[in-house]
N, C-alpha and C positions, 0 to 999 in steps of 0.2 A: 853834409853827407860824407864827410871825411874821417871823420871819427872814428875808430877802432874799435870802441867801445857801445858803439850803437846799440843799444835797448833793441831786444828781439821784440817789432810788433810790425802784424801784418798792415797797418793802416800805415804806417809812418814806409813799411815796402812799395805798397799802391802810389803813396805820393811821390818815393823815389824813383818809380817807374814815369809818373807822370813828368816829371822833369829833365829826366832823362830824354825823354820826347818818345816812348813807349808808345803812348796812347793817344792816338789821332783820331780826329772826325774827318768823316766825306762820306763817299759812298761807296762801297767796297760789295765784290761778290766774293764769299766765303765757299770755297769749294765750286762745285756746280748747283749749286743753291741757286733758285729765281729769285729768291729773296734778299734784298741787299741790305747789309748790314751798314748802319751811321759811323759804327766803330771797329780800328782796326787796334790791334794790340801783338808789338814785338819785342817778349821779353829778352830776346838772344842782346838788347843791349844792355841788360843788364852787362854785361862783360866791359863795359865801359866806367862802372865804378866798384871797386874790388870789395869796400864795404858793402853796398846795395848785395851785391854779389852773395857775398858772405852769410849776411842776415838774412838770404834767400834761403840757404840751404841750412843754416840753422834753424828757419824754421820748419823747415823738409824732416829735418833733424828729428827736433823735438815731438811735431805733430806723430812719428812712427814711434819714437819712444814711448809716448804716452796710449798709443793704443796696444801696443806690445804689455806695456805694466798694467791694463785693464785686470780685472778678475775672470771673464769670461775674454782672453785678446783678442783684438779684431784685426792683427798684424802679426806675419809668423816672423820667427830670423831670418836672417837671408846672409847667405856666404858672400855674396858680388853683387855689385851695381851695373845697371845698366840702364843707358840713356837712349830714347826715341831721335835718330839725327833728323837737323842737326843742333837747334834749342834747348831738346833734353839732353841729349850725348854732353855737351857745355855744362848743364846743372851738375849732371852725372860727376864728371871730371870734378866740377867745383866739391859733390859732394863727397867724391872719394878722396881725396886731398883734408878735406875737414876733417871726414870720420875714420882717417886709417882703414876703407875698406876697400878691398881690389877690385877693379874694375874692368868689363870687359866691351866688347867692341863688336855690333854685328854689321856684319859687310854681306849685303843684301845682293848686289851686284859684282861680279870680278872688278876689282880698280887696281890698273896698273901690274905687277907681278903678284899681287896678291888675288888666290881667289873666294867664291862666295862661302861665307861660313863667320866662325866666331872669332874673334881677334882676343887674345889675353889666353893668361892659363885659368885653368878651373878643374874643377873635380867631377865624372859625371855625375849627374843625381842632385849639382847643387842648385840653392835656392838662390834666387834672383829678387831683387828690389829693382823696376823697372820706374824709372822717370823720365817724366817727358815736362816742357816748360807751358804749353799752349792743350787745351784738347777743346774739341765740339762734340763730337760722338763714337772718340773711343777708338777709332779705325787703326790712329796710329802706332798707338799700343797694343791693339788685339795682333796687328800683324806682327808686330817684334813680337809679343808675348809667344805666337806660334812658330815662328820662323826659330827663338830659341828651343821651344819644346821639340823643335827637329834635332835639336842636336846635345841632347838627354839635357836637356836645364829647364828649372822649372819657376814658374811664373805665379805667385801667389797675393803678391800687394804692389799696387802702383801707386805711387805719388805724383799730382802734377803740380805746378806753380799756380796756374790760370787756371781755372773752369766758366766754359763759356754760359755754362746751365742747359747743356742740351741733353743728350741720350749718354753721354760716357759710361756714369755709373750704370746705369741697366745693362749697355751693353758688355761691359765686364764683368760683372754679375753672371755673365751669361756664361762664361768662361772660367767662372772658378778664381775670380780677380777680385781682391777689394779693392776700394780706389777710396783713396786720401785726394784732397784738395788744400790749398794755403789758402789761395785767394777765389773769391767768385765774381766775375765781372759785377753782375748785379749790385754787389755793396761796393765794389770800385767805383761805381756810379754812381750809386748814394752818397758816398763822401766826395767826392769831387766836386757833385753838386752843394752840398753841404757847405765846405770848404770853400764857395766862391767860383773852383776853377772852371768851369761847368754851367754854362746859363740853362733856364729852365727849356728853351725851345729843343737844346741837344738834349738833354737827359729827357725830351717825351719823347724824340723821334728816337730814343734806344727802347725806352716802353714799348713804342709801335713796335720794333722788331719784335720786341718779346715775345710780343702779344702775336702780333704774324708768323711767325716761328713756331712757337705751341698751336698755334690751328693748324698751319701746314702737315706737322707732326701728328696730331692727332685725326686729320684726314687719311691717314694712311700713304701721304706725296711723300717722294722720294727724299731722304736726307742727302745734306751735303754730304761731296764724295769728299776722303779724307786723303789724299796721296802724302806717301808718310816722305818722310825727312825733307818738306819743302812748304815752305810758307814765304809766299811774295811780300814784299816791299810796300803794298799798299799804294794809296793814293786818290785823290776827290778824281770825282764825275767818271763813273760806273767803271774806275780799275780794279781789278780781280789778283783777290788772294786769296791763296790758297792755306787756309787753315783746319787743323787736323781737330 
């Protein structure tokens, strides 16, 4: 995983997450969800191998490029980047560094001498490419997306690393968002299992979530709350993280 030259492919990322120690089994509550999820997922270590890192955002990269060069595009330009903290702010950083694009900074709360607003320069009117590393349903990007639309910048494509397979894409749909994905839990799970690393009894009890998850949702019960820039640490027997 050392390599510089790492072949861009999201399976060969799924498995560097996995050894990285990304992706743990127990029992986890996501959000304020009654549903507990088998698996928890903390891309923010990616930061711990600069390749893994790299090939992230390369594929962040490419997946915009190639829907920007479509015949009908499904991705506008965007002047600046901006990341969901604090997993996506990290990608962000990674990916404005790759791509030569300036990147800005939204400070949701006064910290320190600084107060609530946008951090970095910018132009009003410009277009934003928002990224975030982790989403469920969206929350934590809808809120950046609006918190910059206060302050004349405009939010039209997000990319995330991780999609959990929940509501995200609808609900940015709803907002005038398109949303890209690299990875989706669900085939992380398929090859892990594949791959050996995964015995059959984990990969049915992530099935069970699925499956409990899509009724819950389709009951009209409450989705997980999404509290943006804060995703816990995870952990077996009923610890609670809080994922976006």
């Amino acid at each position: 995983m050392q390599h510089s030259d790492q072949q861009l492919d999201n399976l060969w990322l799924a498995r560097a997450l996995w050894d990285l120690g990304a992706v743990t089994f127990g029992d986890f509550t996501v959000g304020n969800s009654t549903i507990h999820s088998p698996v928890f997922v903390n891309p923010k270590l990616l930061i711990s191998s600069p390749t893994a890192l790299r090939v992230a955002v390369k594929l962040m990269y490419q997946e915009i490029s190639l829907a920007q060069s479509l015949r009908h595009p499904k991705a506008q330009p965007y002047d600046v980047v901006a990341g969901v903290p604090v997993g996506g702010l990290l990608l962000a950083t990674a990916y404005s560094l790759e791509t030569n694009t300036p990147l800005i900074y939204s400070r949701l709360q006064p910290e320190g001498t600084g107060a609530r607003g946008v951090e970095g320069r910018f132009t009003p009117g410009a277009r934003v490419l928002l990224i975030d590393d982790l989403v469920t349903g969206g929350g934590g990007l809808t809120e950046i997306a609006l918190f910059l639309s206060e302050h004349d910048l405009k939010v039209r494509d997000a990319v995330v690393l991780i999609d959990r397979g929940h509501t995200a894409a609808d609900a940015l749909r709803q907002q005038g968002i398109n949303f890209m994905s690299i990875l989706k839990l669900d085939v992380m799970m398929m090859h892990y299992l594949s791959s050996g690393l995964i015995g059959d009894e984990q990969y049915q009890a992530y099935q069970r979530y699925v499956r409990e998850s899509g009724a819950a949702r389709s009951s009209g019960r409450k989705p997980p709350e999404e509290p943006t820039g804060e995703q816990g640490t995870g952990g077996a027997n009923g610890s609670r993280s809080k994922d976006r």
